[in-house]
C-alpha positions as CSV (number, residue, x, y, z in Angstrom):
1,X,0.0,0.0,0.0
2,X,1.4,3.2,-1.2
3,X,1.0,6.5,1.5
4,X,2.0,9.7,0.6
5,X,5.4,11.0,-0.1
6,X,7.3,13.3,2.2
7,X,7.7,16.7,1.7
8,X,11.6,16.1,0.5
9,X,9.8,13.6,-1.9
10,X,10.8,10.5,0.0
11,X,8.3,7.4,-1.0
12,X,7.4,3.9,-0.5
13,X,5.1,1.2,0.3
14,X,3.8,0.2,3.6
15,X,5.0,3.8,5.1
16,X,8.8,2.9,4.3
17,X,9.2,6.5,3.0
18,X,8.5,7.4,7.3
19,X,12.1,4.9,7.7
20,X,14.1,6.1,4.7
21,X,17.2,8.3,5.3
22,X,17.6,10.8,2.4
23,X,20.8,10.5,0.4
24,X,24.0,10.9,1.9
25,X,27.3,11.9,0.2
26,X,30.6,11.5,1.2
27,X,34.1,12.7,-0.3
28,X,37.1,12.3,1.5
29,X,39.5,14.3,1.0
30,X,38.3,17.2,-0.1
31,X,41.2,20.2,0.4
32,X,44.4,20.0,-0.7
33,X,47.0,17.5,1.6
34,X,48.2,20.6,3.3
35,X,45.1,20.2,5.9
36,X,45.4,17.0,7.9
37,X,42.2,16.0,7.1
38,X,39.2,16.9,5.7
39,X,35.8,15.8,4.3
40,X,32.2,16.6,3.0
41,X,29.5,15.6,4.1
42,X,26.0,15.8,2.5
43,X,22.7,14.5,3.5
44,X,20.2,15.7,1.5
45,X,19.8,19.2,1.4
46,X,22.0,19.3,4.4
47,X,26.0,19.9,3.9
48,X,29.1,20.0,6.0
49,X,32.5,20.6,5.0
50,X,34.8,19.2,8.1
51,X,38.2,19.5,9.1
52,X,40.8,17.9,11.7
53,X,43.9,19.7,12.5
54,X,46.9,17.7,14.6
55,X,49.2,20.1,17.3
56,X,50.9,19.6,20.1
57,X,50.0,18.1,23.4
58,X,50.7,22.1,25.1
59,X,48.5,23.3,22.0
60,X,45.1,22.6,23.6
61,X,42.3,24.7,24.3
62,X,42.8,26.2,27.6
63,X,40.3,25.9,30.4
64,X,39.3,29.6,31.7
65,X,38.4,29.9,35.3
66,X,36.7,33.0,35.3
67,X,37.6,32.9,39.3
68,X,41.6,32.6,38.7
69,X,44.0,35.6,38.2
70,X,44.8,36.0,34.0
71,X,48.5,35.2,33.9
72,X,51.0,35.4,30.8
73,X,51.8,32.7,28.9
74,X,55.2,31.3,28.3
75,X,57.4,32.8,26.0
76,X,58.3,31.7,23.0
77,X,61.8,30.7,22.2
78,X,63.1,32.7,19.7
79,X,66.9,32.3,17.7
80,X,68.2,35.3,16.7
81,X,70.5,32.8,14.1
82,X,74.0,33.9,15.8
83,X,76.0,31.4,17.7
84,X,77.2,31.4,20.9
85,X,80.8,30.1,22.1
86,X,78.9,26.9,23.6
87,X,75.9,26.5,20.9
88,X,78.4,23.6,19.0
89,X,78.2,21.4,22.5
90,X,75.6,18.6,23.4
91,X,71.9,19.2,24.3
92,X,72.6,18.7,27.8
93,X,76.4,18.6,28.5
94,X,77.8,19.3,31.4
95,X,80.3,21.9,29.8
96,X,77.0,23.4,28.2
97,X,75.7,23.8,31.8
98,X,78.9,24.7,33.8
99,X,78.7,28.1,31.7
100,X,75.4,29.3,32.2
101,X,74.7,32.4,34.2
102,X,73.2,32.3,37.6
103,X,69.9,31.5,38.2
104,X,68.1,34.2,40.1
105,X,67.2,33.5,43.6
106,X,63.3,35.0,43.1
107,X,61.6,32.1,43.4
108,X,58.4,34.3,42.3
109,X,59.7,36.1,39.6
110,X,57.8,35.2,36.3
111,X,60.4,34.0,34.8
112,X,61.2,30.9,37.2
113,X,57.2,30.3,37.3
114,X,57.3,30.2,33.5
115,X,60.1,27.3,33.5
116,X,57.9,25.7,36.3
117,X,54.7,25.8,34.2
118,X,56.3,24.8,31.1
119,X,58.1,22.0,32.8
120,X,55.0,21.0,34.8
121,X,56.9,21.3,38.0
122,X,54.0,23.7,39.2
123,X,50.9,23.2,40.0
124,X,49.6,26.4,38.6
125,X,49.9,24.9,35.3
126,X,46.5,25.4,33.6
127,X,44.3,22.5,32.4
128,X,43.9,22.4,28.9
129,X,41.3,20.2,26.7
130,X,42.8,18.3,23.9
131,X,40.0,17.7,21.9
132,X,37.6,19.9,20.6
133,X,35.1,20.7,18.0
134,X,34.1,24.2,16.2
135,X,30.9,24.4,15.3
136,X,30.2,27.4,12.7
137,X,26.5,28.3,11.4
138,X,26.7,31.0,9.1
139,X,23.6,32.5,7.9
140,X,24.4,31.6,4.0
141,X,23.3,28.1,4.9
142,X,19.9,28.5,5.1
143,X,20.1,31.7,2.8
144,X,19.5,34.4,4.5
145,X,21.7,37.5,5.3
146,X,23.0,38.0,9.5
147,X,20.4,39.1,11.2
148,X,20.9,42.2,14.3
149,X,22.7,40.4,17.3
150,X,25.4,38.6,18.5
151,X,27.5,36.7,16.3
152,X,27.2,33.5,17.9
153,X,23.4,32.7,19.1
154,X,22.1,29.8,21.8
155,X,21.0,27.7,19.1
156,X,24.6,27.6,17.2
157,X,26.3,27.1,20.7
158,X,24.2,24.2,21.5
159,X,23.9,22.7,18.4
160,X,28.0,22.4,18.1
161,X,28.1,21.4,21.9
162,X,25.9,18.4,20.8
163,X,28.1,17.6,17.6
164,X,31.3,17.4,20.1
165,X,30.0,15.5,22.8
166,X,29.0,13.0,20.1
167,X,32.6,12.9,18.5
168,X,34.6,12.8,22.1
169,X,33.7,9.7,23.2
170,X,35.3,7.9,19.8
171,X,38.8,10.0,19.9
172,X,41.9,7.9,21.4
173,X,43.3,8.0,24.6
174,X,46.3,10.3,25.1
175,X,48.8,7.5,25.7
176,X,48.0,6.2,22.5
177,X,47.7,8.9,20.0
178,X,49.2,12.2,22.1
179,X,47.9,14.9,19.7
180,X,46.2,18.0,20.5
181,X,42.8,17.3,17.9
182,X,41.0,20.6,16.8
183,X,37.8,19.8,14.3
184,X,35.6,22.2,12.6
185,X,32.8,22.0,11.2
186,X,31.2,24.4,8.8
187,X,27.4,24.0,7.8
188,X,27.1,25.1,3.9
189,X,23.7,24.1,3.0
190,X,20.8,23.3,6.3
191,X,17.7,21.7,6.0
192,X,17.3,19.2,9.3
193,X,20.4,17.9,11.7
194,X,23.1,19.8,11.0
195,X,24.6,18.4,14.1
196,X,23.9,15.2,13.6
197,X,25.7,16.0,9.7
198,X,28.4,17.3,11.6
199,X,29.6,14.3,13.7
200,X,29.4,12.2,10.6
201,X,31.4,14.6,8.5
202,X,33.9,15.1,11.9
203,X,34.5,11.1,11.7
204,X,35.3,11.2,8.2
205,X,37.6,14.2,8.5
206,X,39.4,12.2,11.7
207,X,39.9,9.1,9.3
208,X,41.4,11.4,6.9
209,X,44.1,12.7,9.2
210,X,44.7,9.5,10.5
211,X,43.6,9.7,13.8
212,X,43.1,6.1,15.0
213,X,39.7,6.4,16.4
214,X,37.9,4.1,18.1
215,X,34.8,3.1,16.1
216,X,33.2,5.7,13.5
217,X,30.2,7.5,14.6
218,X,27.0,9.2,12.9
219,X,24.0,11.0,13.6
220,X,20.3,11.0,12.9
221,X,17.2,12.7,13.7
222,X,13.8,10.7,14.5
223,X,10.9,12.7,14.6
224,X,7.2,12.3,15.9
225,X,3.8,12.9,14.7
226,X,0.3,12.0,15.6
227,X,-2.2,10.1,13.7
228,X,-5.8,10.4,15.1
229,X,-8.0,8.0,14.1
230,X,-11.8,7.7,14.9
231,X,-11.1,4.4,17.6
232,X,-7.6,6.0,19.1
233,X,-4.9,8.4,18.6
234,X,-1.8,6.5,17.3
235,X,2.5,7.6,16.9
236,X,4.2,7.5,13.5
237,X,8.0,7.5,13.4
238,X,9.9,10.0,10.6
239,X,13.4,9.3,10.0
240,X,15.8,12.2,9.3
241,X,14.1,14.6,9.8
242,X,13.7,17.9,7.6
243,X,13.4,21.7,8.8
244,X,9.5,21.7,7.9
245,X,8.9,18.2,10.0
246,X,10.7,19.3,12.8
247,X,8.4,22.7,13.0
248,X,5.3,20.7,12.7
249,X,6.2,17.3,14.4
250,X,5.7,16.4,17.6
251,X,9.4,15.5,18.6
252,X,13.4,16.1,18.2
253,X,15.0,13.3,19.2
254,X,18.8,13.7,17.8
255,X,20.9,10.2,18.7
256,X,24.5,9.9,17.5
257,X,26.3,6.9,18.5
258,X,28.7,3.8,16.5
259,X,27.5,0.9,15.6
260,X,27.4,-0.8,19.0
261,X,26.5,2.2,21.3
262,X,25.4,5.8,22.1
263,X,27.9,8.7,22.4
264,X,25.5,11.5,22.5
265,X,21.5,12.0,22.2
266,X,19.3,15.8,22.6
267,X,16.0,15.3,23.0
268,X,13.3,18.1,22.3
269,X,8.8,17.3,22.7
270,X,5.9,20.3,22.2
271,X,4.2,17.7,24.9
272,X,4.7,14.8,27.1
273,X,5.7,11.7,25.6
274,X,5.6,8.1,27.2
275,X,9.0,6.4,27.8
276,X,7.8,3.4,25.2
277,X,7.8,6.1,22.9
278,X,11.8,7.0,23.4
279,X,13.0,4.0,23.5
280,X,11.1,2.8,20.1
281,X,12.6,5.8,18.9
282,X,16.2,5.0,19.6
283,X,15.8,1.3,17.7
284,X,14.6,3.8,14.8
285,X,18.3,5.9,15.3
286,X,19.8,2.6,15.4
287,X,18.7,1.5,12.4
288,X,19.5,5.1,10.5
289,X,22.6,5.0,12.1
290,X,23.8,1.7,10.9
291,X,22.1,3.0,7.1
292,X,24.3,6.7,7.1
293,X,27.7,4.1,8.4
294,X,27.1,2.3,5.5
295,X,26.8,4.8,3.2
296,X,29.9,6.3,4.4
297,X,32.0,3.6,3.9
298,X,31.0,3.3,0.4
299,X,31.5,6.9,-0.7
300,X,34.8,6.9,1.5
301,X,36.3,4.4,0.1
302,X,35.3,5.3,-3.4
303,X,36.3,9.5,-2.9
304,X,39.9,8.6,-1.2
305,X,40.3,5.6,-4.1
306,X,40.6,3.0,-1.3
307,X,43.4,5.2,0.9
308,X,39.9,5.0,3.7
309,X,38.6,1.6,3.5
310,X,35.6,0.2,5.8
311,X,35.8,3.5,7.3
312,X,39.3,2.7,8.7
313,X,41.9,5.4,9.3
314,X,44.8,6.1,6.5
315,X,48.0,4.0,7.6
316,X,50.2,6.8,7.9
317,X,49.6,10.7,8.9
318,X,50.1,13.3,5.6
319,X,53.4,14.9,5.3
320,X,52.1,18.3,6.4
321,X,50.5,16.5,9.7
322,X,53.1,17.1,12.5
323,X,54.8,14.3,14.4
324,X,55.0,13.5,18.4
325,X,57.2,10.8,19.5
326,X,57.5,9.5,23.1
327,X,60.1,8.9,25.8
328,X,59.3,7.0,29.0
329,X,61.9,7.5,31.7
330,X,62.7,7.0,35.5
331,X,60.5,10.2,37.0
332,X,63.8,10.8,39.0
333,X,65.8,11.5,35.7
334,X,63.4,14.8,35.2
335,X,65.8,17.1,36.5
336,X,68.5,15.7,33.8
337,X,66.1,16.6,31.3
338,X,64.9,19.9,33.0
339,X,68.1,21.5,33.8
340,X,69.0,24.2,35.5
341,X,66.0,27.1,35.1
342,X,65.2,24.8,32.3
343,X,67.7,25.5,30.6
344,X,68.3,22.1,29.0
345,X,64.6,22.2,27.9
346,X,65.4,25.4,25.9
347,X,68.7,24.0,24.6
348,X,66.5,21.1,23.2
349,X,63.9,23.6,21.5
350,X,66.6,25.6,20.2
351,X,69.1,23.1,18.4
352,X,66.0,20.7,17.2
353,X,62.9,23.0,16.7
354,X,60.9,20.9,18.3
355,X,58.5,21.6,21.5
356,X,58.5,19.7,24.4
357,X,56.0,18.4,26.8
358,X,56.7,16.9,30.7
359,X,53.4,17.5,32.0
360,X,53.0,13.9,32.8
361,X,54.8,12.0,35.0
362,X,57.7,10.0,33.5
363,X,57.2,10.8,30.2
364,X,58.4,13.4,27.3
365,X,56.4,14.4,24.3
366,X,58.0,15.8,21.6
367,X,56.6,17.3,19.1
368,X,58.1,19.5,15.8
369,X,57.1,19.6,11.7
370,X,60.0,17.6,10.5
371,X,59.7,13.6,10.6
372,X,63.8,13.4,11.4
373,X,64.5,16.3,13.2
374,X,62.0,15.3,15.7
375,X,63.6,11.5,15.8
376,X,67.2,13.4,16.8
377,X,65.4,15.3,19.1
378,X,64.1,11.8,20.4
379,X,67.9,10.3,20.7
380,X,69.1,13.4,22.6
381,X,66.3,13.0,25.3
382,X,67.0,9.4,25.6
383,X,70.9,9.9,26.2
384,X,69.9,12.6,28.8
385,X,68.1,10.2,30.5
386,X,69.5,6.8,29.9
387,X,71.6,5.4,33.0
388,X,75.3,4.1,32.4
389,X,75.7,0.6,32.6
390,X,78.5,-1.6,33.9
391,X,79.6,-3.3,30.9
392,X,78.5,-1.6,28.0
393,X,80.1,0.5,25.6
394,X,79.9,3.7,25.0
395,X,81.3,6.5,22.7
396,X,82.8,9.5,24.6
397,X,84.1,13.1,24.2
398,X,87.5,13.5,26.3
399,X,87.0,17.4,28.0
400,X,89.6,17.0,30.2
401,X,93.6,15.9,30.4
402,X,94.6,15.2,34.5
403,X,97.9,13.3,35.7
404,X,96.1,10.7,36.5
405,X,94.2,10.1,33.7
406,X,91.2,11.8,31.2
407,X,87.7,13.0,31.8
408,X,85.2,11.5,29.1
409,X,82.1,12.7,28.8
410,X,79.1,10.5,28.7
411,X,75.8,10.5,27.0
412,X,75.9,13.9,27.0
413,X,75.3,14.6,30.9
414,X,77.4,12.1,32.3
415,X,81.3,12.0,33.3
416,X,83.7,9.1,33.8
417,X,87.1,8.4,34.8
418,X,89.4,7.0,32.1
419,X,92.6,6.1,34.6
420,X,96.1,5.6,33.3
421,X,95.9,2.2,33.7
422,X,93.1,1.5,31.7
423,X,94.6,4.1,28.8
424,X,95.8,1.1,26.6
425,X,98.5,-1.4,25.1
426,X,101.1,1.0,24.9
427,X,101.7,2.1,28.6
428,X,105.2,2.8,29.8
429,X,107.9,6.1,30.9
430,X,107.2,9.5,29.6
431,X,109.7,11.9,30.7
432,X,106.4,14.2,32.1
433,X,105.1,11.2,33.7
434,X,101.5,10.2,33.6
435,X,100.9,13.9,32.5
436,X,102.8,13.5,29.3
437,X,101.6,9.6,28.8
438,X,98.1,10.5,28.8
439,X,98.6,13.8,26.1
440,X,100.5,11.0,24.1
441,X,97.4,9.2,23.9
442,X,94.7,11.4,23.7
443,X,93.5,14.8,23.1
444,X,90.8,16.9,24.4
445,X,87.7,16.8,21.9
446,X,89.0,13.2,21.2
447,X,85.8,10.6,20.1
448,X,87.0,7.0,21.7
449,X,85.0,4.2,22.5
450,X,85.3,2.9,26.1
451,X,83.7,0.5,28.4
452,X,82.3,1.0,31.7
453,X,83.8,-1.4,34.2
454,X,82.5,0.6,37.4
455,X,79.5,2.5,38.4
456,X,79.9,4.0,42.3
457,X,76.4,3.3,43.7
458,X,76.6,5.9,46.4
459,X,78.7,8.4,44.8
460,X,78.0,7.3,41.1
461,X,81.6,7.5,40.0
462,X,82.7,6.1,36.7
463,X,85.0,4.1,36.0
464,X,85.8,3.4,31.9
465,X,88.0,1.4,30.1
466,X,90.1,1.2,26.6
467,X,92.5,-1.1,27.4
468,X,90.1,-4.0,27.1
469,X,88.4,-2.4,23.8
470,X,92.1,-2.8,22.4
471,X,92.8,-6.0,23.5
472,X,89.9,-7.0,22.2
473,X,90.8,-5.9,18.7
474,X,93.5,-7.6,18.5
């Protein structure tokens, strides 16, 4: 039995047309590679364009307390291109750090709570929220000029608080994907559920950047009207709603949600409605939801020519995305890493032109635009950290010539004790003694390889090694 169409034209047998989900578009990508991700999103005669952009892990949204004094942030670091007489020397050395000027003894002064803040020594340090979604509703969409008043109203504010809460829930955890996530989304064309639109075109612009979510998500509206007959008054259910059946129908009822669950639902009634009624009405959003996934994947897979495939994320971020790496650590080594009045943090910024982040415990984020600067950046911050072991070999930096033997320094921050004895095969008289023996041998700014064969556990003295090195050699 055919019943009438809707007003979008929507039609079918047996009130099908009431269940139907209007056609839905998807390209992916649609800007150039220089966004991290992007998509479009069309539904009808609603139409998103969407966009996910990657920073770092300090980059988030800060969290304003309207109660709390307004403090400046931390200052850049800026190069002015000129090098210094110790620029040349290891992120971290101890020759690097012997030279530094005093710190100053104002423990309040702004600049010592600016290395506390950035360092996350402090407790002052604001929160931040990583993830977040703009929500933008210009007046074009529905084609009309801005109207007198503010430039944001209740209804756009909602609306985009309703499109993030939906998207939020799906985003990775921190440990696993340590990205500050901005999304936008900007309605171009409305006619029912922008919102709704909007966390379906967000979870196509997140596969896009790579962002390894955890299940995609969509939206849908199921709407309510009232057919009275003679005997009794009875519900219908409408399905993706449009601007002109949400005016006249009896109920909003806005669901977004994956395939297995909920994430987010807004629910707006002219009148009472039983509870039977809601939760009927959420099997409906299941159903629409699972319809609009589909689609997706189709038109994803067929726009990105199989880079997004069953709505899975691309394999590898785009070469514009930025990259974060990760270095776990003992939490006692942060003062390695610190330095100073942070002062090894800034040497690391400097030389690498990367950011760093030690707001959680035992771990270092580092963040930059360039794939292998950020990966030396990585090795520096490991050799600050890492812990000489007896046994192992390392490669050293002689910084100091003593009658008794040589100074090598260590993974950057360390110093050990390279005794005559352990100089090498060619020991004997010198007419200046040890003195002259170990200037025969080496030089200061020598590279040689030694072997630790002593680490002081109260002290932490080291003691190093090339005579075995050589003999080995032989």
């Amino acid at each position: 039995q055919s019943v009438k169409p809707r007003g979008d034209g929507r039609a079918g047998p047996n009130h099908e047309a009431l269940l139907t989900v209007r056609p839905i578009e998807a390209n992916v990508p649609l800007l150039p590679d220089v966004v991290h991700g992007s998509a479009l999103f069309s539904r009808g005669e609603t139409q998103v364009l969407c966009t996910t952009t990657l920073g770092a892990p300090r980059e988030g949204l800060p969290i304003s307390d309207p109660y709390a004094l307004k403090s400046s942030s931390h200052p850049q670091s800026v190069s002015t291109g000129e090098k210094g007489p110790y620029d040349d020397l290891p992120v971290g050395s101890l020759r690097f750090l012997k030279n530094q000027q005093a710190l100053e003894s104002d423990l309040n002064s702004k600049r010592v709570r600016a290395d506390r803040e950035m360092t996350g020594d402090s407790g002052s340090l604001g929160e931040a929220r990583r993830a977040y979604l703009h929500y933008d509703f210009p007046s074009y969409s529905t084609g009309e000029t801005r109207r007198p008043g503010p430039a944001v109203n209740r209804r756009e504010i909602g609306h985009g608080s309703l499109a993030e809460r939906g998207i939020l829930p799906i985003l990775p955890p921190p440990a696993a994907f340590p990205y500050t996530i901005r999304m936008t989304s900007e309605v171009t064309s409305s006619n029912g559920s922008s919102s709704m639109a909007s966390v379906c075109g967000a979870t196509l612009a997140l596969l896009d950047a790579g962002v390894p979510i955890l299940a995609p998500a969509a939206g849908v509206s199921v709407g309510l009207v009232r057919v009275e007959d003679k005997c009794e008054e009875s519900f219908a259910y409408l399905l993706d709603l449009t601007g002109t059946e949400d005016h006249y129908g009896e109920m909003d009822f806005k669901v977004a949600g994956t395939d297995s669950g909920l994430t987010a639902m807004h629910l707006d009634v002219k009148r009472p409605v039983p509870l039977d009624i809601i939760i009927q009405a959420m099997d409906v959003a299941k159903e629409g939801r699972t319809a609009i996934l589909s689609s997706m994947s189709a038109g994803a897979d067929e726009s990105s020519a199989g880079v997004i495939h069953q709505l899975e994320p691309r394999r590898r971020l785009k070469p514009s995305a930025p990259r974060v790496e990760i270095v776990r650590f003992d939490p006692a080594r942060k003062r390695d890493l610190v330095g100073p009045g942070g002062a090894v943090l800034k040497q690391l910024e400097n030389r690498y032109g990367v950011s760093l982040d030690l707001s959680q415990e035992g771990q270092c984020l580092l963040y930059g635009n360039d794939a292998p600067t950020v990966s030396q950046a990585k090795s520096a911050v490991q050799d600050l950290v890492a812990d000489v072991v007896e046994g192992e070999i390392y490669q050293g930096t002689v910084i100091e010539i003593k009658d008794f033997g040589a100074v090598v320094e260590l993974l950057r921050n360390k110093e050990g004790l390279l005794h005559v004895s352990e100089l090498g095969s060619r020991e004997g008289q010198h007419p200046e003694g040890n003195f002259g023996l170990v200037r025969k041998e080496l030089e200061v700014g020598d590279q040689i390889s030694v072997r630790c064969i002593g680490v002081d556990p109260v002290q932490g003295h080291i003691k190093l090694s090339r005579k075995s090195l050589l003999q080995e050699a032989v």
